[in-house]
C-alpha positions in Angstrom: 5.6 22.5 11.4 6.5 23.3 7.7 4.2 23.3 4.6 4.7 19.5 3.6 3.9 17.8 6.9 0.3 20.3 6.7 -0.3 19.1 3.3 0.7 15.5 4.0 -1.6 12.3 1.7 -2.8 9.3 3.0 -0.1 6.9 1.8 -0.7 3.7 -0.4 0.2 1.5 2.6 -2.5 2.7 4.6 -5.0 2.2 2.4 -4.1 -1.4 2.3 -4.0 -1.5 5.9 -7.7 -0.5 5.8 -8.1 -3.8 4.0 -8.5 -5.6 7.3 -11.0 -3.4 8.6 -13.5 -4.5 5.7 -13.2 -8.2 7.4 -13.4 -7.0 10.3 -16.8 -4.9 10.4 -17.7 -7.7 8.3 -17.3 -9.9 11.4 -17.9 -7.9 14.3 -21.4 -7.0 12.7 -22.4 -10.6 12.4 -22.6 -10.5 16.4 -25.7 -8.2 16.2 -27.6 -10.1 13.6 -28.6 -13.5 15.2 -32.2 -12.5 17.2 -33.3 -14.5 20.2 -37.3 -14.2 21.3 -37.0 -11.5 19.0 -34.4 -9.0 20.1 -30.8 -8.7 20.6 -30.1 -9.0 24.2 -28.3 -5.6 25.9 -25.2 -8.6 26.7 -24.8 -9.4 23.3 -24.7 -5.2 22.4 -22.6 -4.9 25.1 -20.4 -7.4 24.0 -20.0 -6.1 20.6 -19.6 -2.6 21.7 -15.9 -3.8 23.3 -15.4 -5.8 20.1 -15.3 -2.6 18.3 -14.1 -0.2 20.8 -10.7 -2.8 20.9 -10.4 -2.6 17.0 -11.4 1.0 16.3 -9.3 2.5 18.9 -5.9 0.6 17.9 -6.9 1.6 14.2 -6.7 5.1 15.7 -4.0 4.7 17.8 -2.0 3.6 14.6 -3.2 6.7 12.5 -2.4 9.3 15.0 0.8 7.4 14.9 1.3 7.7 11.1 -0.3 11.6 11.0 2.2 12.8 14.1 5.6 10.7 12.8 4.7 8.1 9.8 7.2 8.5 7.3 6.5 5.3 5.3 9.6 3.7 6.3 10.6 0.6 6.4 10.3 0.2 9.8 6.4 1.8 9.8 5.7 -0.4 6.9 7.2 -4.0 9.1 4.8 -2.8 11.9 1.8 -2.2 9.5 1.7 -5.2 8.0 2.6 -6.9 11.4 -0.7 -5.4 12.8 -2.3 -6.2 9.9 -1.8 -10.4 10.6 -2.6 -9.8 13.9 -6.0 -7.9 13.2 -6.8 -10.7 10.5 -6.4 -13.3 13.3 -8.1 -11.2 16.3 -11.3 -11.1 13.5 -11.5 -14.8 13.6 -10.6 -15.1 17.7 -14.3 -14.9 18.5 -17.5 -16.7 17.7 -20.2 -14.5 16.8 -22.7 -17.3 17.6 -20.6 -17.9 21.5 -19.7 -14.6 22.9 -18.7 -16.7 26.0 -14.9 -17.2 25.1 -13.0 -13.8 25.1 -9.5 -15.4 26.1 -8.1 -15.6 22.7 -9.3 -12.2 21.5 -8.3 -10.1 24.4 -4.8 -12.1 24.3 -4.0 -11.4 20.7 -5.6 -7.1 21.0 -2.8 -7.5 23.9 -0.6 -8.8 21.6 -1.5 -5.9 19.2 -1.2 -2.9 22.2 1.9 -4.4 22.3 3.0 -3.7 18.7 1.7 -0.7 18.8 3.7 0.4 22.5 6.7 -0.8 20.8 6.1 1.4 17.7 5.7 4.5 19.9 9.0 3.5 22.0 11.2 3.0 18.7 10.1 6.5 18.1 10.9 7.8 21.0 14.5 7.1 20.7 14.8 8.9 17.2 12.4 12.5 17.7 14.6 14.8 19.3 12.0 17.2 20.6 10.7 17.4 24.0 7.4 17.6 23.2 7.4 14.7 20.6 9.6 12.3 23.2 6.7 13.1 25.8 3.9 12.4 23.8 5.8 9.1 22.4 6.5 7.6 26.0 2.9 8.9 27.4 1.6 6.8 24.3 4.0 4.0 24.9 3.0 3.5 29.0 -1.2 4.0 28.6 -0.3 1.0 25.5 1.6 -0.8 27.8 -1.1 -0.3 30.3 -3.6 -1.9 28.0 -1.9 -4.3 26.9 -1.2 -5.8 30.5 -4.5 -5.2 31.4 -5.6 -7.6 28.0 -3.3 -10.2 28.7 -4.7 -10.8 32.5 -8.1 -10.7 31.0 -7.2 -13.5 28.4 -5.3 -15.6 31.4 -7.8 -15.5 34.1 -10.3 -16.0 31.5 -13.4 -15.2 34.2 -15.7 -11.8 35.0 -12.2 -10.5 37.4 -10.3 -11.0 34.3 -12.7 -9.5 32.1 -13.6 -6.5 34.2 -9.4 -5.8 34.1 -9.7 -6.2 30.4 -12.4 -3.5 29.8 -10.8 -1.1 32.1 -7.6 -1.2 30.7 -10.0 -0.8 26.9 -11.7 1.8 28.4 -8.1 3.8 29.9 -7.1 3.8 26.0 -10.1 5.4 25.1 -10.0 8.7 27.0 -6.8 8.5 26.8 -6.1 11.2 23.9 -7.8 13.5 26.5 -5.9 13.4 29.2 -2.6 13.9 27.5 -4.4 17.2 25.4 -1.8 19.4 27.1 0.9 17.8 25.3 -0.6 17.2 22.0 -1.9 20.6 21.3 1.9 21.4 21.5 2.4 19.3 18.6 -1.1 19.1 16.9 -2.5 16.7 14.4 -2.5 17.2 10.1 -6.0 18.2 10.4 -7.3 17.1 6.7 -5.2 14.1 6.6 -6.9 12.2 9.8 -10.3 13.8 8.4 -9.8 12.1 5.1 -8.3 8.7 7.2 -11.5 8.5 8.9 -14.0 9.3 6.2 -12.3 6.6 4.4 -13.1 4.3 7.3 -16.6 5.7 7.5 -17.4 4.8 3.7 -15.5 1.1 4.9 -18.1 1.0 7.1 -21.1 1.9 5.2 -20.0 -0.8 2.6 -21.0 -3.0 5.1 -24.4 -1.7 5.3 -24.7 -1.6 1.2 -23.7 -5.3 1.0 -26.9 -6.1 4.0 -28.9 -4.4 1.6 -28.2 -6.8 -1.4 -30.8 -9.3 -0.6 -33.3 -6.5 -1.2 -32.0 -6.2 -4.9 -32.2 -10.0 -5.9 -34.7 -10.9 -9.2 -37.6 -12.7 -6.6 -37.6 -9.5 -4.2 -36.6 -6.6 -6.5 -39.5 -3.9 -5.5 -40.0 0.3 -5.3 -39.1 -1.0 -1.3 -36.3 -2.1 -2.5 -35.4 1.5 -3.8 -36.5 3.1 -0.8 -34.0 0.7 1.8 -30.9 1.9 -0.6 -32.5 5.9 -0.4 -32.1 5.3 3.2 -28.5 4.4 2.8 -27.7 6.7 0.4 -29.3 9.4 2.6 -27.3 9.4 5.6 -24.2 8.9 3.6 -24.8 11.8 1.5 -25.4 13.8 5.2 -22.1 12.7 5.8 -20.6 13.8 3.3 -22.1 17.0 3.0 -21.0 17.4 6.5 -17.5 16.3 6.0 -16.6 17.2 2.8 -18.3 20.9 2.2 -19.5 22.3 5.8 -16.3 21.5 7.5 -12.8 23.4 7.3 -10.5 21.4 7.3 -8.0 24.3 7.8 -8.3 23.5 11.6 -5.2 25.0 13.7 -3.5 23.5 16.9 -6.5 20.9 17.1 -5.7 17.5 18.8 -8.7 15.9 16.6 -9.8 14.5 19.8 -13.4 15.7 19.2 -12.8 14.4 15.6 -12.2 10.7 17.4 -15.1 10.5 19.7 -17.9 11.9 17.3 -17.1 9.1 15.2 -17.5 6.6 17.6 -21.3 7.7 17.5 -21.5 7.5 13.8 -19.8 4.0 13.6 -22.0 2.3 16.2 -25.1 4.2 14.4 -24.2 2.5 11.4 -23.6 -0.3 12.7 -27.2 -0.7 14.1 -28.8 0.6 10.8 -27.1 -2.5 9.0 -28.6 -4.9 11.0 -31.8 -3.0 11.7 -32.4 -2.7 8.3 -32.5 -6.6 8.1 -34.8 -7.0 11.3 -37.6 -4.9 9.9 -38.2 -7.2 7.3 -38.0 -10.4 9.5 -41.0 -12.1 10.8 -39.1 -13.3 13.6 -38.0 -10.1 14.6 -40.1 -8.2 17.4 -41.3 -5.0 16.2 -41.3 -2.6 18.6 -37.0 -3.9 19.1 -36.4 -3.4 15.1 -37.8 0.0 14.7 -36.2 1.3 17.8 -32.6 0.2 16.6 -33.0 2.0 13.4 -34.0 5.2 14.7 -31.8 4.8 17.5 -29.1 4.2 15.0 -30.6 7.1 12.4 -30.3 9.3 15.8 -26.4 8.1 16.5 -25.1 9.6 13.1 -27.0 12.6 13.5 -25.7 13.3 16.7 -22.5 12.6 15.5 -23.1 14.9 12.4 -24.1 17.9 15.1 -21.0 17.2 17.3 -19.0 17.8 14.0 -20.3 21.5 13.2 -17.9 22.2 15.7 -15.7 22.4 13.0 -17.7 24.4 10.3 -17.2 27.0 8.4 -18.0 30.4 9.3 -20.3 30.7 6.8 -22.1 27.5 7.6 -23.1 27.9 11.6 -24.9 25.6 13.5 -28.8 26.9 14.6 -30.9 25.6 16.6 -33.6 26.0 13.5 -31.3 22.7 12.3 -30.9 20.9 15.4 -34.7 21.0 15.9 -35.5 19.9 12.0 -33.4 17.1 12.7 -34.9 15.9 16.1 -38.6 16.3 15.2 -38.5 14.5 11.7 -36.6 11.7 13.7 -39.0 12.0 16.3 -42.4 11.9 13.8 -41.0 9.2 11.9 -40.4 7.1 14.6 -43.8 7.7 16.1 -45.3 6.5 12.6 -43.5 3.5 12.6 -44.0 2.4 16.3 -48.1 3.1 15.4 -48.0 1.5 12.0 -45.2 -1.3 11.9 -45.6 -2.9 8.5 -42.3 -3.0 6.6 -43.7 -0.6 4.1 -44.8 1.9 6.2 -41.4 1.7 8.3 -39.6 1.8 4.8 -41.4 4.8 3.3 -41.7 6.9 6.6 -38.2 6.4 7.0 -36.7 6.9 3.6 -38.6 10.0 3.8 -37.4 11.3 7.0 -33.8 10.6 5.8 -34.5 12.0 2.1 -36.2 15.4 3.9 -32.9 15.9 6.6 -30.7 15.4 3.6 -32.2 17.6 0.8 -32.0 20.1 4.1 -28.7 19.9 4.5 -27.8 20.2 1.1 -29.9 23.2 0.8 -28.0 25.1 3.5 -24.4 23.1 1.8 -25.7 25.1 -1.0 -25.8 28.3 0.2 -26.2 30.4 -3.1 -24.3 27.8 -5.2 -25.3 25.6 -8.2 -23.1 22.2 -7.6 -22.1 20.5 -4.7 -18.6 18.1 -5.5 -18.7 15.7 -3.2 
């Protein structure tokens, strides 16, 4: 691989290709907000787990697509923008308040495996390599796979159809690892799929800042209100300590596979933060549920954060010293909130436990240094 394909930019049109996504967690979220007796029932998670599993996974699909072979053609940009009415339409083929009726969404994400099966074919007929024409048609069949799989889910529109639908969703999802023997023969652009995802990471935690903006309004304007954004700002900044200055991004004959499914921890953690972060200030919302989905969601990113010292720098190891401060403030601050669960108590303990793991992190970030560029 020469020097320009290592040191290759996320181009313009994939940045408005991330446009959708903003919608689209904006949608997708809403399924998690609506409480009934309470809580969020383990369907309704369930339910919005495949939501996002079919929209984050063709979203990766498509930039392992562009980091391997995009070459901002016109033919890449037709099939961007394609996917792109296709995503805006699968956003809007569900009801977040009637998770009943999956027909139309699996039918269009079939629609969309589709796109992206024939994206990987077109390709297949213009690489010349072996290795590049095998990992095009392995992509192209496990797409087709899924898409098939969709489409009978959308037709038979009943639990047959639906289980069909999930396996073929869940087939796509591990399957980067079972091809690894051909993709670490033709390895990913390390730092341009890390940059693609932490921009789809800071997508994501926009969401979060705009659930926050009722806390910041003239009649509810407090130091709690300070406290709920120190949370968010917190585990963002422990991202991007992670991902910006402990990582090396000068990774070598990686797949990025790792990269993928660590992110799927830090998404869904996210995702329950938002919404957790509305529940412990509801009335409505039963206690013991709203405290256990922001620490449970606290814990996701975390974990996620741990998975990705895998790729650290030398000089930046992971110890168990870290691993444990991480789990026992977690820990204690949960136990505080579960004993006491007043919204300020549950806003102070946690802002604190966040606040503490993240001036940690930057202290080993740090490491001798003055600044930190983030």
């Amino acid at each position: 691989m020469n020097q320009a394909l290592k040191e290759k930019h996320v181009s313009k049109i994939s940045l408005f290709y991330d446009l959708v996504f903003v919608y689209m967690i904006s949608r997708t979220t809403e399924i998690i907000h609506h409480l009934h007796n309470g809580m969020v029932s383990p369907m309704t998670f369930g339910l919005f787990a495949i939501i996002v599993l079919i929209f984050i996974s063709s979203w990766i699909v498509q930039t392992i697509f562009t980091n391997r072979y995009g070459k901002s053609s016109w033919s890449d940009i037709f099939f961007y923008f394609l996917d792109m009415m296709i995503l805006l339409f699968m956003s809007n083929s569900f009801d977040s308040n009637n998770l009943k009726e999956m027909r139309v969404l699996f039918i269009s994400a079939g629609l969309l495996s589709l796109t992206l099966a024939s994206h990987y074919l077109i390709t297949y007929f213009q690489v010349a390599n072996k290795i590049d024409k095998k990992i095009t048609i392995t992509y192209f069949e496990f797409l087709m796979v899924r898409a098939v799989c969709l489409f009978i889910g959308g037709v038979l529109d009943n639990l047959i159809g639906f289980l069909i639908a999930v396996g073929g969703l869940l087939l796509s999802w591990i399957m980067p690892s079972l091809i690894k023997n051909y993709t670490l023969k033709h390895p990913i652009i390390f730092s341009h799929f890390l940059e693609r995802l932490n921009l789809l990471i800071i997508i994501i935690f926009g969401e979060t800042i705009i659930g926050t903006a009722d806390y910041f309004r003239p009649k509810t304007l407090s130091i709690f209100s300070v406290m709920i954004f120190g949370i968010v700002a917190g585990l963002f900044l422990s991202y991007a300590l992670q991902f910006d200055w402990l990582i090396n991004e000068n990774q070598k004959d990686d797949t990025g596979n790792l990269l993928i499914y660590l992110h799927y921890f830090i998404i869904f953690g996210i995702s329950l933060l938002t919404v957790s972060l509305k529940f412990i200030h509801e009335e409505e919302a039963n206690y013991i549920f709203a405290v256990s989905c922001l620490y449970f969601g606290i814990l996701l990113i975390y974990f996620g954060l741990l998975l990705a010292s895998h790729y650290n720098k030398k000089v930046y190891p992971l110890t168990v010293k870290t691993i444990l401060m991480f789990l026992l403030t977690v820990l204690f601050g949960y136990g505080i909130c579960l004993y006491n669960s007043s919204f300020e108590v549950i806003t102070i303990t946690t802002c604190l436990v966040v606040i503490i793991n993240c001036a940690y992190l930057s202290k080993l970030a740090l490491n001798g240094k003055k600044t930190i560029d983030i």
